[in-house]
C-alpha positions in Angstrom: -20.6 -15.4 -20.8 -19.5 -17.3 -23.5 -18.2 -16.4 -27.1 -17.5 -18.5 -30.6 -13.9 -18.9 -32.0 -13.8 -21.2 -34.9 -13.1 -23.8 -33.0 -13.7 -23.4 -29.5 -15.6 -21.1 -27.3 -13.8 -18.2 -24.5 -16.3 -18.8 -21.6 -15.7 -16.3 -18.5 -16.8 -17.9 -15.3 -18.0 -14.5 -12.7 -17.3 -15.3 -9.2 -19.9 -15.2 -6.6 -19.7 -11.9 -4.6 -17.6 -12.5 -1.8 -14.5 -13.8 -3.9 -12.1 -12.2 -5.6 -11.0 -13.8 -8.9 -12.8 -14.4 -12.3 -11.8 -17.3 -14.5 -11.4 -17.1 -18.3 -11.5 -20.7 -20.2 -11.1 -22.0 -23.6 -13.7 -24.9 -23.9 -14.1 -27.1 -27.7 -16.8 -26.3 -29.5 -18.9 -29.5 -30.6 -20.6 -29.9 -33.8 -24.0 -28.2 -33.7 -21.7 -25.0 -32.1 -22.2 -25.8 -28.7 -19.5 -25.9 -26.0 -18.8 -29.5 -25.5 -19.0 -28.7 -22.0 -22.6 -26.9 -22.0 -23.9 -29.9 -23.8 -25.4 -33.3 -22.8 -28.0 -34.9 -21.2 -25.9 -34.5 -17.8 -24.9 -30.7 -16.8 -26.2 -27.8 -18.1 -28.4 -27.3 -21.6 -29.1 -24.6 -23.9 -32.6 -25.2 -22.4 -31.1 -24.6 -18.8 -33.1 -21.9 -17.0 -31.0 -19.1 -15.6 -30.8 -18.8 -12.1 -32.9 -16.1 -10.3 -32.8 -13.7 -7.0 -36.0 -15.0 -6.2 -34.5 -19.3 -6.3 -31.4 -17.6 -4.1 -34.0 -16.4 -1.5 -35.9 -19.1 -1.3 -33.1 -21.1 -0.5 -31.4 -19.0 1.8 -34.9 -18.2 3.5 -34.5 -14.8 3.0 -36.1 -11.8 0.8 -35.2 -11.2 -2.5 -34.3 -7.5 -1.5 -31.7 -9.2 1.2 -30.7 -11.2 -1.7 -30.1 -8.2 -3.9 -27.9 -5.8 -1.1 -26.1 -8.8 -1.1 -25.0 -9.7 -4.8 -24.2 -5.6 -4.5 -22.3 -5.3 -1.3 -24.6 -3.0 0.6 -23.3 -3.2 4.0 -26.5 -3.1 6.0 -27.0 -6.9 5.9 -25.6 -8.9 9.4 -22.7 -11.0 8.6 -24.4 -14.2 9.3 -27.0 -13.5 6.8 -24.6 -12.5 4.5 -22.8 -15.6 4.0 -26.0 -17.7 4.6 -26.4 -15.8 1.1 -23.4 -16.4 0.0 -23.8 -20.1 0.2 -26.9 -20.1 -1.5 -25.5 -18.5 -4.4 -22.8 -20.6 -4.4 -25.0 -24.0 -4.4 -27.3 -22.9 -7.0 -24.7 -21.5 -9.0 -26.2 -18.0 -9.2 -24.4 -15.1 -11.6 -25.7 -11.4 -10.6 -26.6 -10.0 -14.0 -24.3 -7.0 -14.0 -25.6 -5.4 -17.5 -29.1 -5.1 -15.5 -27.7 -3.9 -12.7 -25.7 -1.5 -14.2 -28.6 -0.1 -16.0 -30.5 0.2 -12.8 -27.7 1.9 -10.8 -25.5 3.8 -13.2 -22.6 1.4 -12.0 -20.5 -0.4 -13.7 -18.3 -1.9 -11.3 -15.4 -1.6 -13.9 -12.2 0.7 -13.5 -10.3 1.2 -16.3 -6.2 1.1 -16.5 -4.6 2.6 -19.2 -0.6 1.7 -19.7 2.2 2.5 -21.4 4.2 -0.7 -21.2 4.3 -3.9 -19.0 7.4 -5.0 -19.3 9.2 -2.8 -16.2 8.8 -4.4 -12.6 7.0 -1.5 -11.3 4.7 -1.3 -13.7 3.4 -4.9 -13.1 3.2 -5.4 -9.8 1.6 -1.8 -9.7 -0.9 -3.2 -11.7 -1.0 -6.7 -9.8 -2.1 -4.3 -6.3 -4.9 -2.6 -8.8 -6.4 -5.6 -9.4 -6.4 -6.9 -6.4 -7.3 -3.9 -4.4 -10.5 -3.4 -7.2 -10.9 -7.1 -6.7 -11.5 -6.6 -2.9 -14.0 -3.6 -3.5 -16.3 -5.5 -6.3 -14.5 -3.7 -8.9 -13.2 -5.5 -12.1 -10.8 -4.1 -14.1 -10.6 -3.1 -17.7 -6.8 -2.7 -18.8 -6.1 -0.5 -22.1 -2.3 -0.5 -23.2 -1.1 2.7 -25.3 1.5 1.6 -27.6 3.0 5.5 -27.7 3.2 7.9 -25.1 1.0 10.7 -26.8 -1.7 13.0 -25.8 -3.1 11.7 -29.2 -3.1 7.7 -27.3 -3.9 8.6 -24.2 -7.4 10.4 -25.6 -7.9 7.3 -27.9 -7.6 5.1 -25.1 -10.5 7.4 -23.2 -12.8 7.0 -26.0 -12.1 3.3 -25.8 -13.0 2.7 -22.5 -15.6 4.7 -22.5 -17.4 2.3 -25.2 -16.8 -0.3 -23.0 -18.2 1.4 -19.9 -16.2 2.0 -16.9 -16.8 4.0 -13.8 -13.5 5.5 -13.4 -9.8 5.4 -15.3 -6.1 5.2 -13.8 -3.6 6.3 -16.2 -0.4 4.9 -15.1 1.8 7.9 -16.5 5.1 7.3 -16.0 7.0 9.1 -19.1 6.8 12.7 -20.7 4.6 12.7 -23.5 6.0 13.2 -27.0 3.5 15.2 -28.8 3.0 18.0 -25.6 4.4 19.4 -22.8 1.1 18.3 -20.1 -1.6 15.6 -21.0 -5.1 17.2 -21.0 -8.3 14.7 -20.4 -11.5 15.1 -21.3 -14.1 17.2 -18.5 -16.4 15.1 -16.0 -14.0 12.1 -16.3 -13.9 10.1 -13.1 -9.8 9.8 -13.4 -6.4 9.0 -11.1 -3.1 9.4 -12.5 -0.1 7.8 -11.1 3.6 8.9 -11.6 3.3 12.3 -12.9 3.7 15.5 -12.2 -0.3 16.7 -13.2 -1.3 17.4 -9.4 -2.4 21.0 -10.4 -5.1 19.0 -12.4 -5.8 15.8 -11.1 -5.7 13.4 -8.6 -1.8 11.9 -8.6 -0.5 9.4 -6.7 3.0 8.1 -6.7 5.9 6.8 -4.3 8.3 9.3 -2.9 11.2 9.2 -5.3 12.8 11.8 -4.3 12.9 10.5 -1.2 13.8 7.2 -1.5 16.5 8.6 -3.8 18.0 10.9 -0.8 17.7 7.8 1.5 19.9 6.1 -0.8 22.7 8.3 -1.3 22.5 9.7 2.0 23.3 5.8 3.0 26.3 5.6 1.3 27.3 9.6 2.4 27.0 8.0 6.2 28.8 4.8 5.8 31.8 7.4 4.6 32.1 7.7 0.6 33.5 10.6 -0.6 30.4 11.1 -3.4 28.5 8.6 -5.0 28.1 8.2 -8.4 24.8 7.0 -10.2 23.5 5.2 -13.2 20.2 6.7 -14.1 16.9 5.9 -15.5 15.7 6.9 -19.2 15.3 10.7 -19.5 12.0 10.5 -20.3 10.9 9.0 -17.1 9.3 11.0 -14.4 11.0 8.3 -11.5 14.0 8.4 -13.0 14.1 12.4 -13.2 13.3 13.0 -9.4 15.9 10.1 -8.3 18.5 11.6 -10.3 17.5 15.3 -8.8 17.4 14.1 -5.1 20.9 12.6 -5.9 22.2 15.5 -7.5 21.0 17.9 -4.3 22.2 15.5 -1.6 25.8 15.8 -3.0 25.7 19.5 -3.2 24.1 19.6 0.0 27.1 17.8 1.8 29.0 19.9 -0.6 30.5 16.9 -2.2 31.3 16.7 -5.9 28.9 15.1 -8.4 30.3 13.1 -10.9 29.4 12.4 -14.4 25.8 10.5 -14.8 25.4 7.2 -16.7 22.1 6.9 -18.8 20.3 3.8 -18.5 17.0 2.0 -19.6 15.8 0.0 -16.7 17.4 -2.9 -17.9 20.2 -5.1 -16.4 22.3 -4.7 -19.9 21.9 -1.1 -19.6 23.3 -1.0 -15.9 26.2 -3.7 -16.9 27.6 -1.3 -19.8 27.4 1.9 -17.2 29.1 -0.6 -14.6 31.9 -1.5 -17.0 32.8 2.1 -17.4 32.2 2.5 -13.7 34.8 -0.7 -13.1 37.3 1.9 -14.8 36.9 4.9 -12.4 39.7 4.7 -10.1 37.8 7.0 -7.5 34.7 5.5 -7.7 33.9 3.6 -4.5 30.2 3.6 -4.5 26.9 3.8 -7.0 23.5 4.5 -6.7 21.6 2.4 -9.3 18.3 3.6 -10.3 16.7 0.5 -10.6 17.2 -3.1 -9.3 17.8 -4.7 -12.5 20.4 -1.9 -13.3 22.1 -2.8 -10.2 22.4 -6.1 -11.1 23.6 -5.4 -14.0 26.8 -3.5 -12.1 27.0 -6.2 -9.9 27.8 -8.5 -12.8 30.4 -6.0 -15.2 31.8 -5.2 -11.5 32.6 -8.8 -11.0 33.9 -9.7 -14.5 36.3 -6.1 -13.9 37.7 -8.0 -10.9 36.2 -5.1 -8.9 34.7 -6.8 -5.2 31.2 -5.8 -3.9 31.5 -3.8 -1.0 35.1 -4.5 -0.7 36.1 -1.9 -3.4 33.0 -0.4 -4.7 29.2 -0.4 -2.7 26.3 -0.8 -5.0 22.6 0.4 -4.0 19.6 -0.2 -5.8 15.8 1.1 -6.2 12.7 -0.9 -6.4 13.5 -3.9 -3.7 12.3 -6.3 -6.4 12.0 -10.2 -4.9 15.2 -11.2 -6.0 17.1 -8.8 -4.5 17.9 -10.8 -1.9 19.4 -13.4 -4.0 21.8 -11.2 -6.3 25.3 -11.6 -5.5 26.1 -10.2 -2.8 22.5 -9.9 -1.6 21.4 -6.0 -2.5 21.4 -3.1 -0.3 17.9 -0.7 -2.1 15.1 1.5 -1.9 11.7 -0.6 -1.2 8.8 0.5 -3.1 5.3 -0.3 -1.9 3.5 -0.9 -5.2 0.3 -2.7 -2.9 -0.2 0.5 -0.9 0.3 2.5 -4.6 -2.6 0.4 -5.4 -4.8 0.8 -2.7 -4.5 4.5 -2.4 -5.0 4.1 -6.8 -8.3 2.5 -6.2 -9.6 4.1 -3.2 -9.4 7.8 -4.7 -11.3 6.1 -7.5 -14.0 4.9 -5.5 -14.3 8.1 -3.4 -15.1 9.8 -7.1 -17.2 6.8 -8.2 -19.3 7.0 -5.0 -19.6 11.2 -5.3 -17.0 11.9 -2.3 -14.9 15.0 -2.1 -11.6 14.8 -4.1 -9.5 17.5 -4.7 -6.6 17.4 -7.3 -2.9 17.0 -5.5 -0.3 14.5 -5.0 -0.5 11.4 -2.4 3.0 10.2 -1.7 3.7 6.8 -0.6 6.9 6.3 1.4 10.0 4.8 0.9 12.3 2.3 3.2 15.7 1.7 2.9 16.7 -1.9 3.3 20.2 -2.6 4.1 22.0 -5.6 2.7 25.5 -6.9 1.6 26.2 -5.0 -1.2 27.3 -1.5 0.9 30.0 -1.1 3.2 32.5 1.6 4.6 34.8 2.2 2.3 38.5 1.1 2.5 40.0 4.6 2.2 37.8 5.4 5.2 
C-alpha cells in the first residue's frame, strides 16, 4: 500500500503469512508522482497486474480454496502443503487482500492498544510481547496513545479505533483516572485491560505485584534486617500502590516497624534524591526500590554518601530490567514477565475475537525473585 508525501511516498510492504514482521519504507517520489522504485521498464509498473489466488495455485499445484485456508491460517491444510504454499506466495510475490477478506469474514485481523505513555520500561516491553504474540497469531496491531489519563481519552480513543476497524482493544491501564473513580467502556466491545483493578467488569490481566513486592521485602526480612525501608512509585499508579501495600503488611506481619515512605516517579533521579535522604538514616540498612531505574538511582546517591552496597545498606529492585545485571554492584530484584503478560493479553483477545467463553476476573502472572550483589546480611546481624 503506498501513499503520497510531497516528496516521497510511505510504502508498507505485508509479509507473506507465515512471517511475522511488516516493513514500512520511505521511497522518492519521481516526477510524474510515481515511486522511483515502482517505475521503469525493469520491476514493477503502474500497469503491473496484481497477483491472484488463482496464479498462487497454479503454481503450487493446488486449489485455489487450499490457497485461500492458507493466506487465512485455517489449520486443516497438512504442513507440507502449507509451505509448498508458502513458497509459492513468496516467488510470485502474492499480498492477501485483507480489505476483501475482512468484508467476507467480519475479521479484521487488527487488535488495538491503547496507552498512556511509552516512556516506562514496562510499558514497552509489554507492548514489544503484544506485538509479537499478535504477530504469531496473524494479528497486526493498531496502537492509540492517550495523552491524559481520562475516562473522556480513553472513550475518544474507542471511537478512534473503531474508525479504523479492529477486532478487539487492550487498554494498558496502569494509573487512576483523573476525571472518575472506575473507567466505563462502551457495551459489545471485544476488550482486555491490563494493570487495573476493573476485574468486576472486564477481563484484567496483570503480574502479581503484590507478590513480587512480599518476595522482596520478605528477602531482606530473612537475610536479617530489622525493617526495610522503601522508595515508592507515583501515587497514581496501580503497581506502585499494591508494592507499597504488600510492603507495608509484610512489616506489620513480622511485627516490625515501617518507616517513613519516599515518593518517586519511576525515574532513576527520583530514586537518587529519596537515596540521598536514605544515605542520612543512620538505621537504615536495607531498601526496597519500586522500580529498577529507582534503584539505580540509590545505588548512585548511596555511593556519592560514601554509603557501601551491601556492606552498609542492601538495595532491591522491581522490574529485572536488562541492565540490572550491570549496575554497580549487580542488582538483587523482582523479575517481571512482560512476554507471558503479553501472551495471556492476546490470547484472551482471540478467545473473544473467535466467540469463546470469557468471563471478567483477573489473570495474575507470577513473579521471581532474582538474587544478586546488591543484598547481604547485615553487619549488626
Amino acid at each position: 500500500m503506498a501513499s503520497r508525501t510531497d516528496s516521497c511516498f510511505i510504502v508498507s510492504f505485508n509479509s507473506p503469512p507465515g512471517c511475522e514482521r511488516s516493513t514500512v519504507a520511505m521511497i522518492p517520489a519521481s516526477p510524474d508522482g510515481v515511486p522511483r522504485a515502482l517505475a521503469g521498464s525493469s520491476g514493477i509498473t503502474r500497469r503491473h497486474r496484481r497477483v491472484s489466488m488463482a496464479d498462487v495455485a497454479r503454481a503450487a499445484g493446488v486449489s485455489a480454496q487450499t490457497v485461500s485456508r492458507v493466506s487465512t491460517g485455517h489449520p486443516g491444510v497438512v504442513a507440507s502443503t502449507r509451505q509448498q504454499v508458502l513458497a509459492a506466495m513468496q516467488q510470485l510475490g502474492y499480498r492477501p487482500n485483507s480489505a476483501a477478506r475482512a468484508l467476507k469474514n467480519g475479521e479484521f485481523r487488527t487488535i488495538g492498544v491503547i496507552i498512556f505513555t511509552l516512556s516506562t520500561t514496562g510499558n514497552s516491553r509489554l507492548l514489544e510481547a503484544i506485538a509479537t504474540h499478535a504477530g504469531r497469531a496473524g494479528y497486526v496491531i493498531t496502537l492509540m496513545p492517550v495523552a491524559t489519563p481520562t475516562q473522556h481519552g480513553v472513550l475518544g480513543a474507542f471511537t478512534r479505533l473503531g474508525e479504523l476497524a479492529v477486532d478487539a482493544v487492550i487498554v494498558v491501564m496502569e494509573v487512576h483516572l483523573l476525571d472518575a473513580a472506575m473507567f466505563v467502556l462502551p457495551p459489545g466491545v471485544h476488550v482486555v485491560v491490563v494493570d487495573s483493578d476493573a476485574g468486576d467488569r472486564y477481563s484484567v490481566v496483570d503480574t502479581d505485584q503484590a507478590d513480587g513486592a512480599r518476595q522482596a521485602v520478605q528477602h531482606l526480612l530473612d537475610l536479617g534486617h530489622h525493617t526495610v525501608w522503601h522508595v515508592a512509585g507515583p501515587p497514581e499508579s496501580f503497581a506502585a500502590g499494591r508494592r507499597a501495600t504488600a510492603w507495608r503488611c509484610v512489616l506489620e506481619g513480622a511485627g516490625r516497624p515501617v518507616p517513613s515512605m519516599y515518593r518517586g516517579d519511576w525515574s532513576a533521579e527520583s530514586g537518587y534524591r529519596a537515596g540521598l535522604l536514605l544515605a542520612d538514616e543512620a538505621s537504615c540498612t536495607a531498601v526496597f526500590a519500586g522500580n529498577d531505574q529507582m534503584a539505580l538511582g540509590v545505588l548512585r546517591a548511596l555511593h556519592e554518601k560514601q554509603r557501601v552496597v551491601p556492606r552498609d545498606i542492601s538495595v532491591i529492585g522491581f522490574d529485572d530490567i536488562p541492565d540490572s545485571a550491570s549496575f554497580i554492584p549487580p542488582l538483587t530484584t523482582i523479575h517481571q514477565d512482560f512476554a507471558e503478560v503479553g501472551r495471556r493479553c492476546v490470547e484472551t483477545a482471540l478467545r473473544q475475537i473467535r466467540n469463546q467463553p470469557v468471563e471478567p476476573g483477573t489473570s495474575l502472572v507470577p513473579n521471581r525473585l532474582v538474587t544478586r550483589a546488591s543484598t547481604a546480611t547485615p553487619r549488626t546481624a
